[in-house]
C-alpha positions in Angstrom: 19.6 -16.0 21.3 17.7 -19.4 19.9 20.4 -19.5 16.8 23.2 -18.9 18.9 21.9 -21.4 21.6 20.7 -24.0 18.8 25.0 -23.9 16.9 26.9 -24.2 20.3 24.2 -26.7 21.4 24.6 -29.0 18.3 28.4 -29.0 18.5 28.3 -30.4 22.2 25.5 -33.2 21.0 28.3 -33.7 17.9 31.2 -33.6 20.5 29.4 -36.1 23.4 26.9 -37.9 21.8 26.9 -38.8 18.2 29.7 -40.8 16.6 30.8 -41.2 13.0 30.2 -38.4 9.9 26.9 -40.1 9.0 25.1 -39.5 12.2 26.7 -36.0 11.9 25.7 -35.0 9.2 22.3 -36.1 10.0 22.3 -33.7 13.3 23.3 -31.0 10.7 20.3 -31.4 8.6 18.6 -31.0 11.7 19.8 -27.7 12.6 19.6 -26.3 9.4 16.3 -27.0 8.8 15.5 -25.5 12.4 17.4 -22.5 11.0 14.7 -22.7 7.8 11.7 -23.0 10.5 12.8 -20.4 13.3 13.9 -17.4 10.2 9.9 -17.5 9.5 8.6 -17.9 13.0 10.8 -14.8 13.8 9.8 -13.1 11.0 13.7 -13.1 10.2 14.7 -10.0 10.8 18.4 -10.8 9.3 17.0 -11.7 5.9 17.7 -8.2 4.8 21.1 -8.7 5.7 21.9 -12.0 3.3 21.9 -9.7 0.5 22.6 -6.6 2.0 25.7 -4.5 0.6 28.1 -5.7 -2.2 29.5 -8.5 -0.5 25.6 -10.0 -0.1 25.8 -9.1 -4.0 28.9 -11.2 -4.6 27.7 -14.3 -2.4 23.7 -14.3 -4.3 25.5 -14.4 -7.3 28.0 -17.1 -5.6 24.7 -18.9 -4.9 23.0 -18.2 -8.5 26.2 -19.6 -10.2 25.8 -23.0 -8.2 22.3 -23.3 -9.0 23.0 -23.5 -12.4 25.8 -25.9 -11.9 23.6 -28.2 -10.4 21.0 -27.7 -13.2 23.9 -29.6 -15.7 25.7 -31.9 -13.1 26.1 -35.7 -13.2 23.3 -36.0 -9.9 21.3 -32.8 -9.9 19.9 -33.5 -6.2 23.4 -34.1 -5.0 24.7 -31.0 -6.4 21.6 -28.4 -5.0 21.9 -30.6 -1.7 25.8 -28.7 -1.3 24.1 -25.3 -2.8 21.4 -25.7 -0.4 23.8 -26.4 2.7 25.7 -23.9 2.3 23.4 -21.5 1.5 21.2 -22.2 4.6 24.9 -22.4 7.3 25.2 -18.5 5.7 21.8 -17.5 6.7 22.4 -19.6 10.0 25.4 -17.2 10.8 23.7 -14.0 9.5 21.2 -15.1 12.1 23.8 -15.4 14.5 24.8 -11.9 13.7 21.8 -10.0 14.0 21.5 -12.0 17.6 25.0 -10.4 18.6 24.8 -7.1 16.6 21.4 -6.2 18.9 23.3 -7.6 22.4 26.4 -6.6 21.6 29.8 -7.7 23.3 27.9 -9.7 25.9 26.1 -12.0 23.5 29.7 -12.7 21.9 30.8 -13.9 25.3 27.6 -16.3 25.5 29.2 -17.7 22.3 32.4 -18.0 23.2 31.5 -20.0 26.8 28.9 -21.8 25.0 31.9 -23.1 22.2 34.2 -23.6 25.4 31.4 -25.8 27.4 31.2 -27.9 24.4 34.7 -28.9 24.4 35.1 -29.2 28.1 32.9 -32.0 27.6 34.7 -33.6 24.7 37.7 -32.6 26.9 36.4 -34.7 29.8 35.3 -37.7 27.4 39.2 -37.8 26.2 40.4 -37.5 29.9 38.0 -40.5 30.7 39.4 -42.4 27.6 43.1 -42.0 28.6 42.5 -42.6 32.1 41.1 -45.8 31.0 43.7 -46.9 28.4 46.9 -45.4 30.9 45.0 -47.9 33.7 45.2 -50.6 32.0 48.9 -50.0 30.4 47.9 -49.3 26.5 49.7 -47.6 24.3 48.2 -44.6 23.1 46.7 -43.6 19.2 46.4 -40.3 17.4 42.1 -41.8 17.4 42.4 -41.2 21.0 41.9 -37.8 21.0 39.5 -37.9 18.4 36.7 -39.8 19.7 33.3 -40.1 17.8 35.0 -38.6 14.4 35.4 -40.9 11.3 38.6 -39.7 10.7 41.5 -37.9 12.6 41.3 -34.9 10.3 37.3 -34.0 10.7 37.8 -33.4 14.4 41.2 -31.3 13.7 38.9 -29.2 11.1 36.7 -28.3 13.9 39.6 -27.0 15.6 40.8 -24.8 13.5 37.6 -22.3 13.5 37.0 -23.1 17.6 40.5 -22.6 18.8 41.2 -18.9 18.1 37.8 -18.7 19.6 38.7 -20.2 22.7 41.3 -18.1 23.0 40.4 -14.7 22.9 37.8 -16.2 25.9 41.1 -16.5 27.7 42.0 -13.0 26.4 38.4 -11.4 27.9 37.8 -13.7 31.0 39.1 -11.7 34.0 42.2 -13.0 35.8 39.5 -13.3 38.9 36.6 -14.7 37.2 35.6 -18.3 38.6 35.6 -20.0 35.3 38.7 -18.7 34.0 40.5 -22.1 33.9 38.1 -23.6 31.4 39.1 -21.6 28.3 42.2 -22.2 29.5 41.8 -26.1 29.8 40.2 -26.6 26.7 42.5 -24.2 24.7 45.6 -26.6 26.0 43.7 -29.8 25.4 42.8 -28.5 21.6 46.6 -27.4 21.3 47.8 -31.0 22.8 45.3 -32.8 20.1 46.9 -30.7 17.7 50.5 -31.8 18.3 49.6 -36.1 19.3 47.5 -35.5 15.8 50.0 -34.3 14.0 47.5 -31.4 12.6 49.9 -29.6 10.0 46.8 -27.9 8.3 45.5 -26.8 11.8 48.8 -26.0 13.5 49.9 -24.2 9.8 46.9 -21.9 9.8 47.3 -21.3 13.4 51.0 -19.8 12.8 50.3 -18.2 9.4 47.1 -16.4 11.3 49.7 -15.2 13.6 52.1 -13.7 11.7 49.6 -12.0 9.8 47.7 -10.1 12.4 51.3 -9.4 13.9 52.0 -7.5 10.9 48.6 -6.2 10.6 47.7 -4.9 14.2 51.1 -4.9 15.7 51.2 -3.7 19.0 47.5 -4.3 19.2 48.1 -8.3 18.8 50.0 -8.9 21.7 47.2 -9.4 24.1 45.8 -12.3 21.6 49.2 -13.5 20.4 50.5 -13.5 24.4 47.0 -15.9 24.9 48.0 -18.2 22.0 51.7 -18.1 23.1 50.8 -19.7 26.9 47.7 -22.1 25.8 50.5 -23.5 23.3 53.0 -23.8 25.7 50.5 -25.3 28.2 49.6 -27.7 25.8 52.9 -28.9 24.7 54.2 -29.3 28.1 50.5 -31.4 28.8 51.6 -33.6 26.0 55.3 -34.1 27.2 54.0 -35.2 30.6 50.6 -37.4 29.6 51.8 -38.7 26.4 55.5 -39.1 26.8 56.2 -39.1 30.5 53.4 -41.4 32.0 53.0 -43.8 29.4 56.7 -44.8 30.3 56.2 -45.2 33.9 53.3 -47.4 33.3 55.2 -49.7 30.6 53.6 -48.4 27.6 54.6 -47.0 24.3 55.4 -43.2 24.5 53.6 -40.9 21.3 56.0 -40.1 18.9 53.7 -37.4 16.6 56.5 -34.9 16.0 59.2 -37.7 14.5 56.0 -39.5 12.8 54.9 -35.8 11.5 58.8 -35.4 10.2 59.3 -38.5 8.7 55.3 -38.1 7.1 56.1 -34.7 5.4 59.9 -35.6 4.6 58.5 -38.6 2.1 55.9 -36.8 0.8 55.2 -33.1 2.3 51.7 -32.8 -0.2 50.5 -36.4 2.0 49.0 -37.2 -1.6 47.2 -34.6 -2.4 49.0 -33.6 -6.2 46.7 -36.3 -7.6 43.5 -34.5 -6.4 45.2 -31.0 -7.4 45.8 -32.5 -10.9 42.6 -34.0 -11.6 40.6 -30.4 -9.9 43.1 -28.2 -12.7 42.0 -30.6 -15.1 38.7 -30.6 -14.5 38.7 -26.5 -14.1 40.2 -26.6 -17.5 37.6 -28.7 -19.2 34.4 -27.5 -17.2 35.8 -23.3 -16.5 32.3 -21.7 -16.1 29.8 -23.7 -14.0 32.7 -27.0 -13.1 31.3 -30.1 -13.0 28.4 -29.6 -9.9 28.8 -28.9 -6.4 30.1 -32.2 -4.6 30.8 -33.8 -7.8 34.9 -33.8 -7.2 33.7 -37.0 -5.5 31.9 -38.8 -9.0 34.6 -37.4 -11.4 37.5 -38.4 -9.3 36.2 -41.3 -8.0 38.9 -43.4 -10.3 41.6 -42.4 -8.1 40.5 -43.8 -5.1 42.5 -40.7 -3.0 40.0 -38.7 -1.8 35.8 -37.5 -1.9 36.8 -33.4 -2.0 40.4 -31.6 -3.7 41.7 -30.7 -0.1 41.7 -27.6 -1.0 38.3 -25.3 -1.0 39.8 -23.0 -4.3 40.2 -26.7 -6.1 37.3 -27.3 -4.8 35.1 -24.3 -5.4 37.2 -23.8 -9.1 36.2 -27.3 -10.3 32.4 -27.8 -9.1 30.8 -24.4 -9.0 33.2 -23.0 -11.8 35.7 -19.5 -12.0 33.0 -17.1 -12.1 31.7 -18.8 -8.6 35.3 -18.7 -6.9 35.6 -15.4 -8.2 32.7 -13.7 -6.2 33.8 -16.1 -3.4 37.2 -14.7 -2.8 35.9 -11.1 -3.9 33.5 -11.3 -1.0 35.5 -12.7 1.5 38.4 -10.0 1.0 35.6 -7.1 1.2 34.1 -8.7 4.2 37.8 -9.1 5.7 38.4 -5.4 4.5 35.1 -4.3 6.6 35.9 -5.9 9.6 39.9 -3.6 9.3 37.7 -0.6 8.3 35.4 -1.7 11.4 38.8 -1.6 13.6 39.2 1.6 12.7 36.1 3.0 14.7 38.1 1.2 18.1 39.9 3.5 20.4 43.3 2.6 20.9 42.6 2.3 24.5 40.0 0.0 24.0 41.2 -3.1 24.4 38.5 -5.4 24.8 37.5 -4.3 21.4 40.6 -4.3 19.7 41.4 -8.1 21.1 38.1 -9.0 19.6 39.4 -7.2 16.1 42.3 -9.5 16.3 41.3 -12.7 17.2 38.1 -12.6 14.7 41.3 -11.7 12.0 42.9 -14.3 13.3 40.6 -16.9 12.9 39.7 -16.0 9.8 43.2 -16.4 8.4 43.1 -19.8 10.1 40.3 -21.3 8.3 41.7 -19.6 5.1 44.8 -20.9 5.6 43.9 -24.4 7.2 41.5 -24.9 3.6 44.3 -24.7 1.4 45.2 -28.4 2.5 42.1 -29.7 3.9 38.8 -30.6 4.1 37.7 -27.8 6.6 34.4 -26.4 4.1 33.1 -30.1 3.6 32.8 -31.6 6.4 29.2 -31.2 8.9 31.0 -30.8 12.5 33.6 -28.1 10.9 30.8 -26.3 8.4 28.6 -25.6 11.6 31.8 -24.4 13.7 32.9 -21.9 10.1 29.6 -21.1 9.9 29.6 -19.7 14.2 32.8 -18.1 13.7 30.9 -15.8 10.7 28.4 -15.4 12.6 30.2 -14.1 15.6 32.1 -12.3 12.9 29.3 -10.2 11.3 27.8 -9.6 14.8 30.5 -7.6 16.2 31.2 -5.7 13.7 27.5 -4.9 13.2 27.7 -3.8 16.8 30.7 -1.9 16.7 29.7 -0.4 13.9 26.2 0.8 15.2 24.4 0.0 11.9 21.4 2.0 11.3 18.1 0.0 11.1 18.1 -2.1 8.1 15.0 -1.0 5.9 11.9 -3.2 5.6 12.6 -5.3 2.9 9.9 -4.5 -0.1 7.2 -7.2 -0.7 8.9 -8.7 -3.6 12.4 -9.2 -1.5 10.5 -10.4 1.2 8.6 -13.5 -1.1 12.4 -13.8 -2.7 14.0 -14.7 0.2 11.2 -16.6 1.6 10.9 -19.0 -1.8 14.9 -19.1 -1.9 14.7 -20.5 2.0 11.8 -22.6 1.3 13.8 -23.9 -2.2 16.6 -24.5 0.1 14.5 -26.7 2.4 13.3 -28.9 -0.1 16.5 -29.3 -1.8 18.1 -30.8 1.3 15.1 -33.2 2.4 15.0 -34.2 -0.8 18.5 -35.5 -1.4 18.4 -37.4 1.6 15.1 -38.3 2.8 15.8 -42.0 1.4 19.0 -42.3 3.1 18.4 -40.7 6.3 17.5 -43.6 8.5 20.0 -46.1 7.1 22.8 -43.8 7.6 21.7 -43.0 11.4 21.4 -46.8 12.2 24.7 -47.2 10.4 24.0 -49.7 8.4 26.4 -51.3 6.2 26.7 -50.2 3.2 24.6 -51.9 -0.2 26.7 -53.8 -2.2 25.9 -51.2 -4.7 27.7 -48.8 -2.2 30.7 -51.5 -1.5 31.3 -51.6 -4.9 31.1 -48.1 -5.8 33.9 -47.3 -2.7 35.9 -50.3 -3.6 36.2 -50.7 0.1 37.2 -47.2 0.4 35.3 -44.6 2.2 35.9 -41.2 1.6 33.3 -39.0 3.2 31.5 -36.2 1.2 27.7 -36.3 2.0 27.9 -39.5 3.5 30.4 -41.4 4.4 30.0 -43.3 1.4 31.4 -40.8 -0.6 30.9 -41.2 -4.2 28.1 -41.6 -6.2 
């Protein structure tokens, strides 16, 4: 499984060895260029399946509409750099998919431990770090937890698509299986993150994702939703003994997150985000049919100094790529959310491996939807790769489950399509940052041009200089 291998193996280098949103984003260029290289090597046998059905219908034209965005935005090469991104993480977890749909259940589980070794070692680099900080009596910081992330919020983004993950490996792990402590471990360390963070998108989308599938699967959530209940628990009472208890017996200050997260959202429960919702309407009502380029909230906001991206992926999507782009968007993900309940319907009742899979990929799908209503979940490069694994995991299983026939040799002219849209795709990213690469991965300080631009305010988008 080299594209299953090659996500779960960049978010452990992300999560132990590279620091700050520059150098990650660089690693993701990386992989998705890989992705570019290994679909021709392996004569990409999931190309058939980026445009297969009407959902691959909806998302080319998704894709069409942002090419022409770019065509008429402010900074052209910025613009195709976002449609080239995201069009090569989709054919990364289409990849992903044909991997599980041939291996079935058991490739899913290689997934899932591969996601939960990853954060056992970012798990072990926060123990190490409080350890250290508890030895020497210091009082602990929401950055704590977050170590190697540029802000708080990037690390909780990658979260919220790995945690409902982790999960349902607690839900499949046998009670006897040597290993079954590490979903659990790094399921209560994510959940104790979430609470010293004060995580409201996260820990939002994780309760709106569980009332839904509660309502949707009933009796057949309780398996997943008896999981999330006891990983929860675990990780509150892990945050009322490390961050409350000890740091009082050693002399330091206790955290406070849940009166900081009350006081927070009782002064201003949108945390300033009305000003980008303002200026996204504004610019959806000026620029309705193609916005005003992908990534270019950052350069037509840039005057309010708040924020690179709307917090919010239908701002965002509405006021770059334009209502005819969000339109296919949110048509295609309700179909391919609709497939995966028509999928469930194939389950036997008594099947209950399957139908916990059913409800934690539902469940982590509502997350992220739910999660990018406030946040920054779809923008930034630790967070795309982990969306883009969940989909892929996603469009696996239910490939598998469903026992697809064969997909059909695509004809010669498909075949040059999709091999001039991956090479087009390529280009477009090398080319929007081949300058900048090796001054963003020495992290070197910004140009005056830069300081000037940022006004001493960095808000990430490509880089973490975000606007342009």
């Amino acid at each position: 499984m080299p594209f299953g291998t090659l996500f779960c193996t960049a978010l452990l280098t992300n999560f132990i060895g590279i620091n700050g949103h520059d150098r990650q984003r660089v690693l993701e260029i990386v992989v998705l260029l890989l992705v570019g290289l290994l679909s021709f090597v392996r004569q990409y046998a999931a190309s058939s399946m980026v445009t297969a059905g009407s959902t691959g219908k909806l998302l080319a034209a998704f894709f069409a509409l942002g090419i022409l965005g770019s065509v008429t935005a402010f900074a052209p090469r910025f613009a195709s750099f976002e449609v080239a991104t995201f069009f090569l993480l989709y054919l990364a977890a289409t990849a992903v998919g044909c991997e599980i749909g041939h291996h079935g259940n058991a490739a899913l589980r290689l997934v899932l431990k591969g996601i939960a070794a990853a954060g056992a070692f970012y798990t072990m680099r926060i123990a190490l770090n409080y350890i250290g900080s508890m030895s020497l009596g210091l009082s602990l910081d929401a950055t704590d937890f977050t170590l190697g992330f540029s802000n708080i919020r990037f690390f909780n983004h990658t979260q919220t698509s790995t945690l409902p993950l982790l999960i349902l490996l607690c839900c499949l792990t046998a009670p006897a299986a040597k290993l079954r402590w590490l979903g659990f471990a790094v399921a209560s360390c994510w959940w104790m993150v979430l609470f010293a963070t004060s995580a409201r998108g996260t820990l939002m989308g994780m309760v709106a994702s569980c009332a839904i599938i509660a309502v949707l699967r009933r009796r057949q959530a309780l398996p997943y939703l008896k999981q999330t209940l006891i990983t929860a628990v675990l990780g509150l009472l892990t945050y009322l003994v490390l961050l409350v208890a000890v740091p009082l017996l050693v002399g330091a200050e206790p955290m406070n997150a849940f009166a900081a997260t009350g006081e927070r959202t009782a002064v201003d429960p949108a945390s300033g985000r009305m000003v980008l919702w303002r200026r996204a309407g504004e610019l959806i009502m000026h620029h309705p049919l193609l916005g005003v380029g992908p990534m270019h909230f950052a350069h037509n906001a840039s005057d309010l100094r708040a924020g690179a991206h709307p917090h919010d992926f239908l701002m965002q999507i509405g006021s770059e790529w334009g209502l005819p782009a969000l339109a296919c968007l949110l048509a295609a993900v309700i179909m391919g959310i609709y497939s995966l309940l028509r999928a469930g319907q194939r389950i036997a009742k008594d099947d209950t491996e399957n139908q916990t899979i059913l409800t934690a990929l539902l469940a982590t799908a509502f997350c992220i939807l739910v999660d990018g209503l406030v946040s920054g979940i779809f923008v930034m490069p630790q967070s795309q790769l982990g969306v883009a694994l969940y989909l892929g995991c996603a469009l696996g299983w239910q490939r598998h489950l469903t026992a697809a026939a064969p997909q059909k040799v695509p004809q010669r002219a498909a075949r040059l399509l999709m091999t001039a849209s991956v090479v087009a795709a390529m280009v477009a990213v090398i080319a929007a940052v081949w300058s900048d690469v090796p001054a963003r991965w020495r992290d070197d300080d910004l140009t005056p041009a830069q300081q000037a631009a940022n006004m001493g305010m960095l808000s990430p988008r490509l880089w973490t200089a975000g606007f342009f």
